[in-house]
C-alpha positions in Angstrom: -10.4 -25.9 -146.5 -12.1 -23.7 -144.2 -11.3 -20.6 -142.5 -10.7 -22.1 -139.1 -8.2 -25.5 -140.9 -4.9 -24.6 -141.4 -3.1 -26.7 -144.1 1.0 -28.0 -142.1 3.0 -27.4 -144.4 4.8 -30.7 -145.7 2.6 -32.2 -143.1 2.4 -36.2 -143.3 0.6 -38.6 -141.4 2.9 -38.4 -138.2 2.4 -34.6 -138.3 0.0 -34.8 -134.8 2.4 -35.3 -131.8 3.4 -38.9 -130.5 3.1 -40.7 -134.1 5.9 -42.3 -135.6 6.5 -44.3 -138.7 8.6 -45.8 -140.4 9.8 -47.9 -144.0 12.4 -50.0 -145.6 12.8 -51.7 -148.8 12.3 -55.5 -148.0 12.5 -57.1 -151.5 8.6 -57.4 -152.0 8.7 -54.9 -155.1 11.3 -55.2 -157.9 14.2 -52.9 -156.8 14.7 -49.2 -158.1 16.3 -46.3 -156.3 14.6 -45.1 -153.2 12.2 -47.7 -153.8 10.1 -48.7 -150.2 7.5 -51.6 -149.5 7.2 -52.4 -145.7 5.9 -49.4 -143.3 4.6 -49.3 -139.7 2.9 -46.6 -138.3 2.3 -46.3 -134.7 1.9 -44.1 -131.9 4.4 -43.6 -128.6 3.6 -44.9 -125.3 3.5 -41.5 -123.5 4.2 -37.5 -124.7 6.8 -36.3 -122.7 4.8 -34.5 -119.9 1.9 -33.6 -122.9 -0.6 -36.8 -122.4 -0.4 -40.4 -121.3 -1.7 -42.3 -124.3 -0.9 -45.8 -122.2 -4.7 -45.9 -121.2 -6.6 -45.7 -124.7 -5.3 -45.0 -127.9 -8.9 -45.1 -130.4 -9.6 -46.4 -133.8 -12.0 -46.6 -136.3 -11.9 -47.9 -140.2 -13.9 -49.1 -143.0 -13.5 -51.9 -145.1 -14.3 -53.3 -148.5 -17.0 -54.5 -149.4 -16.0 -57.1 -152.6 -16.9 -60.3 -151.3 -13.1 -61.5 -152.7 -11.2 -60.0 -150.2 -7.9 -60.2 -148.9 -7.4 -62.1 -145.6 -5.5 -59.0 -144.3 -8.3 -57.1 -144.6 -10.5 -59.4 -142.2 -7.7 -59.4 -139.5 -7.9 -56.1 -139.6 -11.3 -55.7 -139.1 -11.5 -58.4 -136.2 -8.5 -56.5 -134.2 -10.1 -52.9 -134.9 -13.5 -54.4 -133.5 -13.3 -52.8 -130.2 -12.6 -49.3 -131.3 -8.7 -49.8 -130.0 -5.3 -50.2 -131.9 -1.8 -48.7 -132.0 0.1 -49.5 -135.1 -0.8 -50.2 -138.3 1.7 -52.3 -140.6 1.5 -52.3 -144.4 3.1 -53.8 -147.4 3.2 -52.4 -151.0 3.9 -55.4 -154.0 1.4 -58.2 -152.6 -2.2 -58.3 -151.8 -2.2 -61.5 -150.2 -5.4 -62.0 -151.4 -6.8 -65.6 -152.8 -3.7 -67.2 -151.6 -6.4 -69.4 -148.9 -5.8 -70.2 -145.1 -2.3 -68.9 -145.6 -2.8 -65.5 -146.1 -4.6 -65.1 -142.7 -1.4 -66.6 -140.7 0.7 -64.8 -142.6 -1.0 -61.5 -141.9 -1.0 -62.6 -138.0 2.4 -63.0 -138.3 2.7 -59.7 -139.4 1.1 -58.5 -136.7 2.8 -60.7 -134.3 6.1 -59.4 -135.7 5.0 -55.7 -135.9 3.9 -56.1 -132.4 6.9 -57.2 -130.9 9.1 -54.6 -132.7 7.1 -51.6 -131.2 6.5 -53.7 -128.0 2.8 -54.2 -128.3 0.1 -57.3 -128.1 -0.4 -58.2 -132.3 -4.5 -57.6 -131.5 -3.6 -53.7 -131.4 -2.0 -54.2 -135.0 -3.8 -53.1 -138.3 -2.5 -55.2 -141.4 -3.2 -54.3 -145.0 -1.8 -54.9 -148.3 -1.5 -53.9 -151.6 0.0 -55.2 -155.1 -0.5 -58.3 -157.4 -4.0 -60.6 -156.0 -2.8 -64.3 -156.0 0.6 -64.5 -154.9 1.8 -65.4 -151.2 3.0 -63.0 -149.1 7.0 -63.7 -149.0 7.3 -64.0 -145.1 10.9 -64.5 -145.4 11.6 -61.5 -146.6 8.7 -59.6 -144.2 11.0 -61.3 -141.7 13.9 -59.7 -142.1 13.0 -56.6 -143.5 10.6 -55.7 -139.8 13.8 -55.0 -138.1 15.2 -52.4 -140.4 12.0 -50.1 -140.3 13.4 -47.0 -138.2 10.4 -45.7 -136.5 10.9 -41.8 -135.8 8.8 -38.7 -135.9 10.1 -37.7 -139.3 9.0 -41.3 -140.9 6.1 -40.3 -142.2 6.8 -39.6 -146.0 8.5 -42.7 -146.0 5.5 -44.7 -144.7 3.5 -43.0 -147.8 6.2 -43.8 -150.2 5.9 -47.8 -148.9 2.5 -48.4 -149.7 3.0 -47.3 -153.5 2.5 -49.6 -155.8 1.0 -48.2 -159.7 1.1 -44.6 -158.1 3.5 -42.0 -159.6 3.6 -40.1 -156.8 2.5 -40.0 -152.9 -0.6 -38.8 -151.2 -0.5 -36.7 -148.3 -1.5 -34.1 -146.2 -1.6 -32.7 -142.2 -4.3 -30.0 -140.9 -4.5 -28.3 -137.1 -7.2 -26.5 -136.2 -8.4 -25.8 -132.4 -11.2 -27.5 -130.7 -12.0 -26.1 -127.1 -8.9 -23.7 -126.8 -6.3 -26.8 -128.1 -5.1 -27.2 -131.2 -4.9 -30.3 -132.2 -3.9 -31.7 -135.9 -5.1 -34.9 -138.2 -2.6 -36.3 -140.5 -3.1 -38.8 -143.8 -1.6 -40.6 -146.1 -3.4 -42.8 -149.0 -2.5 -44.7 -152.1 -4.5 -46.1 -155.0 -4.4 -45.8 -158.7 -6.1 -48.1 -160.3 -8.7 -50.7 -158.8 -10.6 -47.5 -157.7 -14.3 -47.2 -157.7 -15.4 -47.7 -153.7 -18.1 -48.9 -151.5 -16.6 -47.6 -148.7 -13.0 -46.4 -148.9 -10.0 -46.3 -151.4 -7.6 -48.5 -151.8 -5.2 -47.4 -148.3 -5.5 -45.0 -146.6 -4.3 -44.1 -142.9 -5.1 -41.0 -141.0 -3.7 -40.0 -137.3 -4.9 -37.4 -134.9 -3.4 -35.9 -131.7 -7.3 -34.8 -130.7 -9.3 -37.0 -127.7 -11.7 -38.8 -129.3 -14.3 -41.5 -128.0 -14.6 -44.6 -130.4 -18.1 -44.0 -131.1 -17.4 -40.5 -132.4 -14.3 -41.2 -134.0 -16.2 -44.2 -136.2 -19.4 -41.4 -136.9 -16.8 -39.2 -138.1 -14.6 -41.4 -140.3 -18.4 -42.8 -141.9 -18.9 -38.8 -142.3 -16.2 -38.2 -143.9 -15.7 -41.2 -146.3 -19.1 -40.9 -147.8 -18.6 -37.8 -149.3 -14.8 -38.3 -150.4 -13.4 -41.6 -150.8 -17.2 -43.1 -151.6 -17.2 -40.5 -154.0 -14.1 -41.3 -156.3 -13.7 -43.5 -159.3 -10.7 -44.5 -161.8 -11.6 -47.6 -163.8 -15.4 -48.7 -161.6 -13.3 -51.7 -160.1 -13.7 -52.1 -156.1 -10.8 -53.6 -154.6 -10.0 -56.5 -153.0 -7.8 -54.8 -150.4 -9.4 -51.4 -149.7 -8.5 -49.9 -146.0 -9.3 -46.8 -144.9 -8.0 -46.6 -140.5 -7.8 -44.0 -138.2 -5.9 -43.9 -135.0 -6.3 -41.0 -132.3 -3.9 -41.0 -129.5 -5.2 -37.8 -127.2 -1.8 -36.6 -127.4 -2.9 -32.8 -127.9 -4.5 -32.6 -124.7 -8.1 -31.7 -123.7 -11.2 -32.9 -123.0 -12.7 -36.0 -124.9 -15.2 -34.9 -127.7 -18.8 -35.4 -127.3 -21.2 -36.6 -129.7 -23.6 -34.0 -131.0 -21.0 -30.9 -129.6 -19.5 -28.1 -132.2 -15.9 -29.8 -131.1 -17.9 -33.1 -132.6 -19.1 -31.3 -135.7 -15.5 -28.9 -136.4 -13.6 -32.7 -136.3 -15.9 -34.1 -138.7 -15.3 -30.9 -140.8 -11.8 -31.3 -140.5 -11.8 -35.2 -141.0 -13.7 -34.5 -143.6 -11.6 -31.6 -145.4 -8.6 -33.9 -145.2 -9.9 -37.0 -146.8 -11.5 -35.0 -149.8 -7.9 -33.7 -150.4 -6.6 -37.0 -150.4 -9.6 -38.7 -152.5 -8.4 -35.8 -155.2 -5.3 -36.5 -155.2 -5.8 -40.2 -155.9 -7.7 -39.8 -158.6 -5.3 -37.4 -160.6 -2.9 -40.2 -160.1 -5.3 -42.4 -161.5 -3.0 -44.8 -164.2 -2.3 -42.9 -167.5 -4.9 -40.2 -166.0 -4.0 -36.6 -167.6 -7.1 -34.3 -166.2 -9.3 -34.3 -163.1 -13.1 -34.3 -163.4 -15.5 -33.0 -161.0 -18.9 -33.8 -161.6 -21.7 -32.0 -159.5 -25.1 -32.8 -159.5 -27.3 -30.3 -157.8 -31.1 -29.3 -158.0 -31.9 -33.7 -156.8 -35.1 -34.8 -154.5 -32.6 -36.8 -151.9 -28.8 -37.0 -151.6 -29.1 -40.6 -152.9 -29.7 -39.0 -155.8 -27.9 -36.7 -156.2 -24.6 -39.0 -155.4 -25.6 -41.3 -157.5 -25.6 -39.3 -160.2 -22.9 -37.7 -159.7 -21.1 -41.0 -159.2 -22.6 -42.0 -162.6 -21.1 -39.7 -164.8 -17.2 -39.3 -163.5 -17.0 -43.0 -163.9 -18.8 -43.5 -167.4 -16.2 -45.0 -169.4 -17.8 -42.8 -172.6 -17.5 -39.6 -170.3 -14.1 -40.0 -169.5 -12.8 -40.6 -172.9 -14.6 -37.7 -174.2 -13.1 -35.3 -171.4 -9.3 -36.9 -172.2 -10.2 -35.8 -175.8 -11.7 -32.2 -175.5 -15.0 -33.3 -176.9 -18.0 -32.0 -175.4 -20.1 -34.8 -175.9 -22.8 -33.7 -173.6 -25.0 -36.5 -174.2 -22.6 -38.8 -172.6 -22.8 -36.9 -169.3 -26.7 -36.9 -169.1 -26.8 -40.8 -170.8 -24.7 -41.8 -167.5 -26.9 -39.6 -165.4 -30.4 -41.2 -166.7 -28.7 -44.8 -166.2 -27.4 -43.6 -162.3 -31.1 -44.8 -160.6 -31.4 -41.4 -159.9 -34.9 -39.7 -160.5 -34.4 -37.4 -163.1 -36.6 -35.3 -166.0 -35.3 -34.9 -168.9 -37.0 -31.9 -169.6 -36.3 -30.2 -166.8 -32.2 -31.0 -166.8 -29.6 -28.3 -167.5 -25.5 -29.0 -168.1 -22.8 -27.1 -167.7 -19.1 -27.8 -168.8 -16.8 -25.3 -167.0 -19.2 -23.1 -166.4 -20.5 -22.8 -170.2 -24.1 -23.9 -170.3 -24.7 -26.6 -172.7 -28.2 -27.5 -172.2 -31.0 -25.7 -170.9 -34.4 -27.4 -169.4 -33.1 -30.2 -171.5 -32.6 -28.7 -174.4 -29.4 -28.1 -176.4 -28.6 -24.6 -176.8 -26.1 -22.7 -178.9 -22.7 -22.6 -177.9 -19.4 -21.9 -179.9 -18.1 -25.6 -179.9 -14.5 -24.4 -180.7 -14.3 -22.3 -177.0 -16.0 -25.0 -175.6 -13.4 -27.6 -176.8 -10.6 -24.9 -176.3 -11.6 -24.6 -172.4 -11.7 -28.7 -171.8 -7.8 -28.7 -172.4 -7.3 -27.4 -168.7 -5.9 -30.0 -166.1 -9.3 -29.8 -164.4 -12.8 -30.2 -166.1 -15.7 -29.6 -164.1 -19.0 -30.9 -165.3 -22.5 -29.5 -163.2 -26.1 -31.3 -164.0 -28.9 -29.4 -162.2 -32.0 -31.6 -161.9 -34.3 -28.5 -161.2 -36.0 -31.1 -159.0 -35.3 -30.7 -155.4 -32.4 -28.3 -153.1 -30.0 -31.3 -152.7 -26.3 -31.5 -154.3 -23.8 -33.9 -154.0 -19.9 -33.8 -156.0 -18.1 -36.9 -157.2 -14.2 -37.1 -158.3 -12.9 -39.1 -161.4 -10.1 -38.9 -163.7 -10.0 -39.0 -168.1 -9.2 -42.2 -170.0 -6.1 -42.5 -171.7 -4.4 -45.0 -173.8 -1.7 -45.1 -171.0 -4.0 -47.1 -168.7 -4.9 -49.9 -171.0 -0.8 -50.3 -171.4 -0.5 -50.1 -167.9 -3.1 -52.6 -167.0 -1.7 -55.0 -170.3 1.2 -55.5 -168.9 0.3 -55.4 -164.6 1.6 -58.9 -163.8 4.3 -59.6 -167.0 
């Protein structure tokens, strides 16, 4: 975070004013204590003598791009269309995802029945989904479990905990900062860990913000933001079927709209952006059976293509990540996925750094006491730097270490 972002404490995604949310336990997941799978999220009407939100409340998301995608996900993308929405509903347990024409009226139904609840037309509903690809969604029990969702302004680490599904632990976080003499805030919540190597987003994730923001900026932003977070994240190099990111902005905070091409334009997209690195982090430590974090940064590339590919390259090389989970400093790993990224590299000119102890210099190995080396990889984060000594362009990519846990995990997902 920077200087001028403040971090809310316990903050959630209905920490900017006039959000609410909501969850219950509706039968979709196998029961265990405190165990949730059906959340809305949605903004008030009006705030209380602060700002009328009836006239506009903006939106902006990104979408998946695997061509087998769930029909959710194309509702979605068809009510979002006009930069407007007001709730989002989502379900943990089920992807509704090759289930055929069903799964698209069942997802308007969703948003039919979220709609009504809250006492909005379905086209200003979000849908998404997450769990097992294959199975129906069981509208029965979507049905009856709609009604018990509480929405309040205290909902919001409930909301997180619904859209779980192989995560150990929820993912969120709330900033305010001030843009023209207002503070306003940005809240989000995301889940994902497994199915996690993007095109565009993560698997869910839903952010909120109390600041006035025109569709066109708040979609410039939210593109801004995801390409150098969730775009930059990898568990196991699978894309989903179901991945969401959303953003809803209500104007709540009061204050001028913000223009494209302002400072107010370029501290949100800071902000935006601050937030969804957090959260890209976070799901990647929770990747399944994941024990350490890596960070892999690529500097010294001709273009950021590059460099991001690179970067992307080696955090989700199957070979690095084992060697990270066990100590080994198997540099030739690293700069194997690097040559293989597309990115224009020299070998002779490459130098490789594992926490900060240089490994290879102008692409040769040099000495180094392997022990130390080995010694300073058992740390929860490892952070691996290639400089291409080619260019003044860096980019830095988030993955997680390869465990036995995730293969008995991912053996077992639908028995």
């Amino acid at each position: 975070m920077t200087h001028d972002i403040t971090v809310i404490e316990k903050g959630s995604v209905v920490s900017p004013i006039g959000f609410l949310a909501g969850a219950t336990y509706a039968g979709l997941k196998t029961y265990g204590e405190d165990r949730l799978d059906l959340g809305i999220l949605t903004t008030e009407y009006s705030q209380s003598q602060v700002h009328d939100t009836r006239a506009q409340v903006t939106a902006a998301g990104m979408f998946t791009t695997n061509l087998v995608r769930s029909p959710s996900v194309t509702l979605s993308q068809s009510n979002i269309a006009n930069g407007a929405a007001r709730a989002i509903i989502a379900n943990s347990g089920c992807a509704n995802c090759c289930v055929g024409q069903q799964g698209l009226s069942d997802a308007r139904e969703m948003a039919d029945l979220a709609g009504g609840k809250i006492g909005i037309d379905a086209k200003e509903v979000l849908v998404c989904s997450t769990g097992i690809i294959g199975v129906e969604l069981p509208m029965a029990l979507i049905r009856s479990g709609i009604p018990n969702v509480k929405l309040s302004r205290d909902g919001g680490h409930e909301f997180a905990r619904s859209i779980l599904t192989t995560d150990t632990k929820t993912k969120e976080l709330a900033v305010s900062f001030t843009i023209g003499g207002v503070q306003v805030r940005i809240g989000g919540c995301a889940k994902g860990a497994g199915m996690v190597h993007p095109n565009m987003a993560t698997m869910l994730c839903f952010l909120t913000t109390d600041a006035a923001v025109s569709p066109d900026v708040l979609e410039t932003a939210l593109n801004h933001a995801v390409d150098r977070s969730f775009n930059m994240i990898s568990i196991d190099h699978d894309t989903s079927t179901n991945d969401s990111v959303l953003i809803l902005a209500n104007g709540a905070a009061g204050g001028s709209d913000i223009q494209a091409g302002t400072e107010e334009s370029r501290l949100f997209e800071q902000a935006l952006e601050s937030v969804c690195i957090s959260l890209a982090k976070m799901v990647v430590i929770d990747g399944e059976g994941a024990t350490k974090l890596i960070e892999a940064t690529v500097k010294g590339a001709k273009s950021i293509e590059d460099a991001r590919a690179a970067a992307r390259a080696v955090t989700s090389s199957n070979l690095v990540k084992s060697a990270v989970y066990g100590n080994d400093p198997n540099w030739g790993r690293m700069l194997m996925a690097a040559g293989q990224s597309g990115a224009y590299l020299e070998e002779s000119k490459i130098s490789l750094y594992i926490n900060d102890v240089c490994i290879v210099d102008n692409g040769l190995p040099i000495p180094y006491f392997k022990e130390a080396v080995v010694a300073n990889m058992d740390r929860p984060e490892v952070r691996l730097l290639i400089d291409l000594n080619l260019g003044d362009i860096s980019a830095t990519a988030w993955g997680c270490d390869l465990s036995e846990e995730y293969v008995t995990i991912n053996s077992a997902y639908t028995t």
